[in-house]
N, C-alpha and C positions, 0 to 999 in steps of 0.2 A: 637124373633123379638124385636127390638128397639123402644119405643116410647118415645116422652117427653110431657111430660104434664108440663104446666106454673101454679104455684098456688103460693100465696102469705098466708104466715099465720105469726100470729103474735105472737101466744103461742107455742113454742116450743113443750108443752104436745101434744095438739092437730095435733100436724103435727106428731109426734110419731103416736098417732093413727091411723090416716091416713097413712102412711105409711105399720102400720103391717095390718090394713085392707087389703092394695093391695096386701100384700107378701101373706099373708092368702089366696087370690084369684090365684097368681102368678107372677102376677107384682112386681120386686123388685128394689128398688133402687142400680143404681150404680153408679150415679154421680149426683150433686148439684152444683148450683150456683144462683145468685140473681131470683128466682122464677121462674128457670129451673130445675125440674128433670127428670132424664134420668133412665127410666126403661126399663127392659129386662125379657121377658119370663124365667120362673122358674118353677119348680114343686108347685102347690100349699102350702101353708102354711111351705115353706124351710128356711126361714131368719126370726127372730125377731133384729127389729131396735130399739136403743139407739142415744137420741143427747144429747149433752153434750155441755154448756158452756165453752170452756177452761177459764183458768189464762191470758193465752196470746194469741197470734196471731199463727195458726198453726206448722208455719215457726220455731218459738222458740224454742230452745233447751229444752225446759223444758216441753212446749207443747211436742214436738218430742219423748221424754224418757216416756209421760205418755203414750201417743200413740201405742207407743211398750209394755210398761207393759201391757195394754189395749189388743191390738192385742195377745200377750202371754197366754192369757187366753183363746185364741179360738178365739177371735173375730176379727172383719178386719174393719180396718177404711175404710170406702168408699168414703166418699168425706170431706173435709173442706169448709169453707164460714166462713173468716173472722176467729174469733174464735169460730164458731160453727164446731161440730168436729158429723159425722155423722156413726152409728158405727151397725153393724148387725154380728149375729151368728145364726150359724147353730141350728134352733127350736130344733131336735135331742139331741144336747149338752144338755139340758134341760134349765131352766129359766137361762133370762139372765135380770142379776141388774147390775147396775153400781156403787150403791150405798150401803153399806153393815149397815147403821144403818142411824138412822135420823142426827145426826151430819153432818152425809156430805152431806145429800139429802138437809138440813137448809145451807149448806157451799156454796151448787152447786145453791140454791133458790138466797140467797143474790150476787153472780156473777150476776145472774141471774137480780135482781131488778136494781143492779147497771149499769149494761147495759141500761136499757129502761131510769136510770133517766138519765144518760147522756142528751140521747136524748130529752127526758124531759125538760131539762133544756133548750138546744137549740133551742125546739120550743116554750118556754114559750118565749124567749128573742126574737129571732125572729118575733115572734106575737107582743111582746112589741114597737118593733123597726117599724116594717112595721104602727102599729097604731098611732105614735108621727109623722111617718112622713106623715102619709096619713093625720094628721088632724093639719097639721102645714100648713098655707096660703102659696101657692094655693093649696086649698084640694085636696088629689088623690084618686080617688075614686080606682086606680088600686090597692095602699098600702093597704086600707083600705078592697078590697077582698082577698089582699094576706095575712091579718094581720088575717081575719077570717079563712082562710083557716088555716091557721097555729096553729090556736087556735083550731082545731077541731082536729089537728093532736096533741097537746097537749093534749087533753081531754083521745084520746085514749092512747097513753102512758102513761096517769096519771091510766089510770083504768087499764093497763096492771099492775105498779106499786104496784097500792092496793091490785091489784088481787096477785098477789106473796108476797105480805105482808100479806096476808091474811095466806096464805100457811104456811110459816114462823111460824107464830105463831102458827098456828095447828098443826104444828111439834114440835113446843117448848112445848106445853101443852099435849102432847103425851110422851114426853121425861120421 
């Protein structure tokens, strides 16, 4: 049986878990999209899930060649989102890493940061923006909810940010 569940998450790690929680039960993912997943009845605990930040956009050649390396190992890409690449193997096969030392787990971390600062950046500026004009004569009290709103959506990207920077470094001091 089919179901979709809507969940929104913003740490990648966490929705991994989530994930192998539900395959663990039977629920497995087989498609993805902006905070649509599509699962399907499975034998209990049959799939372990991997997501991965690509380099690029799924579409890309270069994305595409790891994907197949990726898949050649036993595993099967199931869905893409953007360049998040959503990846499960058969539990059976036994563990599955994506990552074989901390050098690339720290490689795949900074993808990883540099993505949220993006955003980061945009909502810093956009907060920035909406606040000059909400408080430029005649005040707008509209800019000036959209300027806080936008500041709070920075807040959480910044502590996404730190939060993988943190990471980072635990891996560096592990190395």
């Amino acid at each position: 049986m089919k179901q979709i569940i809507r969940k929104a998450y913003w740490n990648y790690e966490k929705e991994e878990r989530w994930l192998n929680r539900l395959a663990a039960q039977g629920p497995a993912l087989t498609d993805y999209s902006w905070c649509r997943c599509v699962l399907e009845d499975t034998p209990p605990g049959e799939y372990v899930y991997r997501i991965e930040l690509l380099d690029h956009p799924a579409a890309h050649p270069e994305s595409r060649r790891y994907i197949e390396f990726v898949e050649s190992t036993g595993a099967e890409c199931v869905a893409t989102y953007l360049r998040w690449a959503y990846f499960r193997r058969k539990a059976a096969d036994g563990p599955f890493e994506l990552y074989s030392d901390n050098a690339s787990r720290i490689a795949h971390l900074r993808r990883v940061r540099a993505f949220w600062l993006g955003f980061l950046i945009l909502e810093l500026s956009a907060s920035a923006l909406n606040l000059i004009a909400g408080l430029t004569p005649p005040i707008s009290s509209a800019n000036l909810a959209c300027a806080g709103v936008l500041f709070v959506l920075f807040m959480l990207f910044l502590s996404l940010c730190l939060g993988v920077t943190q990471r980072i470094r635990a891996l560096k001091r592990a190395q």
